[in-house]
C-alpha positions as CSV (number, residue, x, y, z in Angstrom):
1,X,93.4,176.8,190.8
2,X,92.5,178.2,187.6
3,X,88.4,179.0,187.0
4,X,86.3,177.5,184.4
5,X,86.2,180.2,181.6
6,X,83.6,181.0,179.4
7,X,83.6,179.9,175.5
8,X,84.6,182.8,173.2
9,X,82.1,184.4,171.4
10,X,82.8,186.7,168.4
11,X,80.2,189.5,170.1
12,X,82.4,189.3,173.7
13,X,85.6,189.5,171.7
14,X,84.4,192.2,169.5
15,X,83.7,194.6,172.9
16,X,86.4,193.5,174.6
17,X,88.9,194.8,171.6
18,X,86.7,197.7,171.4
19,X,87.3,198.5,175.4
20,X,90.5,198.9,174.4
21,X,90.9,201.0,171.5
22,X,91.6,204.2,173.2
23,X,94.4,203.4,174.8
24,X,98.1,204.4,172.8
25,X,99.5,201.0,172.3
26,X,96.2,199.0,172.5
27,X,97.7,195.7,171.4
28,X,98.9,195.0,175.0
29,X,96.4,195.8,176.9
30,X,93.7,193.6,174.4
31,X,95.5,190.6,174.7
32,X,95.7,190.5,178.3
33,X,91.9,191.3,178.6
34,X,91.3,188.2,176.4
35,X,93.1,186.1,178.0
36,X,92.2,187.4,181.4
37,X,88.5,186.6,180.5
38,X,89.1,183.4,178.7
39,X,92.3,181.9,180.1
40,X,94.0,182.2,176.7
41,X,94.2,183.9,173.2
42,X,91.4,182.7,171.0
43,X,92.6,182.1,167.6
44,X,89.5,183.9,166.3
45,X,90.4,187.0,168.1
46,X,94.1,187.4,166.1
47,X,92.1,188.9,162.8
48,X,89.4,190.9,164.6
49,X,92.1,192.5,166.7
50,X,94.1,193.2,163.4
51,X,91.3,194.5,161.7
52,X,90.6,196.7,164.7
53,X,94.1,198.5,165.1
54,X,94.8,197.8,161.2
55,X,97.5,195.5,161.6
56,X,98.5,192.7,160.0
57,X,97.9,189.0,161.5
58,X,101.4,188.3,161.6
59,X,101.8,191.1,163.5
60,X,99.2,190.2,166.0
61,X,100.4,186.2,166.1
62,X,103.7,187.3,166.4
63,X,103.1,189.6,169.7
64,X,101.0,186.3,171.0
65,X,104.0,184.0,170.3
66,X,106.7,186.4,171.0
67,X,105.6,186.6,175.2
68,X,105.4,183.7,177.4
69,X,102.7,184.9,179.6
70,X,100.3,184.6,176.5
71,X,98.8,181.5,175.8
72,X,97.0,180.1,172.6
73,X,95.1,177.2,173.9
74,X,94.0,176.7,177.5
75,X,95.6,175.9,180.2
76,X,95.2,173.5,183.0
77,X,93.5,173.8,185.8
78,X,96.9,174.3,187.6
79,X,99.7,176.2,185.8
80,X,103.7,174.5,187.5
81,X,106.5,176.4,186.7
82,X,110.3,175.1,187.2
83,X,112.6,177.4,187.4
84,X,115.2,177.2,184.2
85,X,118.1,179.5,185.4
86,X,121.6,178.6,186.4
87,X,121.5,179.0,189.7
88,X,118.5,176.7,190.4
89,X,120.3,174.1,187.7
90,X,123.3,174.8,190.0
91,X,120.9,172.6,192.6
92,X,119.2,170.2,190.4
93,X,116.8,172.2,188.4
94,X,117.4,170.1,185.4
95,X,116.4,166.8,187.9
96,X,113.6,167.9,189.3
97,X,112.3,169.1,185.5
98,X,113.2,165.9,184.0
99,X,111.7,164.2,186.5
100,X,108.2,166.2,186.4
101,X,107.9,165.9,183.3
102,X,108.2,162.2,183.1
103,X,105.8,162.1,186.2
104,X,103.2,164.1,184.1
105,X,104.2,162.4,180.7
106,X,104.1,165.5,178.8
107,X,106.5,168.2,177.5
108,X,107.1,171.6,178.2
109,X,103.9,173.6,177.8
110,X,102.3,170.8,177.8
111,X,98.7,169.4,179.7
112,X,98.0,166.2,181.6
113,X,95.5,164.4,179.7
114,X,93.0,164.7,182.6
115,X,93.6,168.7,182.2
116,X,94.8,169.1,185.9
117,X,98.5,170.5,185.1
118,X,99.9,172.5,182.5
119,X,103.9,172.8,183.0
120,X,105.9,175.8,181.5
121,X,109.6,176.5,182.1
122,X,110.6,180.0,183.8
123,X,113.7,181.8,183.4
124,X,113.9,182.7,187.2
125,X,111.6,183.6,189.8
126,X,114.0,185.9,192.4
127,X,114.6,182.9,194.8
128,X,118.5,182.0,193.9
129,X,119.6,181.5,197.1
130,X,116.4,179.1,197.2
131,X,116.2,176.9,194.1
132,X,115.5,174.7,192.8
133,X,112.4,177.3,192.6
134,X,109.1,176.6,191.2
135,X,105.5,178.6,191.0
136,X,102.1,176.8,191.1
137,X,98.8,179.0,190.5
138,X,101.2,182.0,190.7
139,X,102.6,180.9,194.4
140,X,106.3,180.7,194.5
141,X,108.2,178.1,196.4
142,X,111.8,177.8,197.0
143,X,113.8,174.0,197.7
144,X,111.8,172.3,195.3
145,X,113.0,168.6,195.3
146,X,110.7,165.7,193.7
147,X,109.8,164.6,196.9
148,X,108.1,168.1,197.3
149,X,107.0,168.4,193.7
150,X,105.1,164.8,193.9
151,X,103.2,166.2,196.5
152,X,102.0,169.4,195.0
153,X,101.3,167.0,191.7
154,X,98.9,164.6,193.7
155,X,97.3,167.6,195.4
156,X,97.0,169.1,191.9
157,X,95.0,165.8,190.9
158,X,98.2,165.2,188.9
């Protein structure tokens, strides 16, 4: 289960960044202390890291947008990945997605309205020989079907 963050302040953000200005390749490392600390990328932190390593925003948005791991808005409480790769399609992947999703009414990337789930797509996570695969709060679970996946749903308050 994810933990209730605290609201960014400009101060926090500020020492965070500066934490990491030392390092060679700072970028990195910034952006996953933000998002360690608040659960996601504040969009007020994107110019105050670019004016910090003297960069441009674009630059900064761009690393943000360019990994999945990184998020711009917060997530649920519970983070449910379905594994997207062919050989957990090969065993109804694409079922059990379609069918999550339309359980949680919400897209990919998307939150429940009551904030409990947030679902995200995953291009494989090592259980082939398993799938349909799927990871919730980071625990990985192989033979996924949507009997199994209602379960951890409803658990999830979902």
């Amino acid at each position: 289960m994810q933990s209730e963050t605290p609201a960014p302040s400009e101060t926090d953000m500020r020492a965070i960044i500066s934490d990491h200005l030392h390092l060679e390749g700072a970028l990195l490392p910034m952006l996953h202390a933000l998002q360690e600390v608040y659960g996601h990328i504040p969009q007020a932190a994107t110019p105050l890291i670019a004016d910090a390593l003297n960069i441009s925003r674009a630059e900064v948005h761009g690393v943000i947008s360019f990994y999945h791991d990184f998020r711009e808005v917060p997530a649920g409480r519970h983070v449910v990945r379905i594994c997207r790769a062919e050989a957990c399609q090969a065993v109804g992947a694409n079922a059990l997605a379609e069918a999550t999703l339309a359980r949680l009414g919400v897209e990919w990337h998307g939150t429940t309205r009551n904030g409990a789930v947030t679902i995200e797509p995953v291009y494989c996570l090592g259980l082939c020989a398993c799938g349909p695969a799927a990871m919730v709060d980071g625990t990985v679970l192989g033979r996924v079907d949507e009997a199994r996946m209602a379960a951890l749903l409803a658990e999830a308050g979902a």
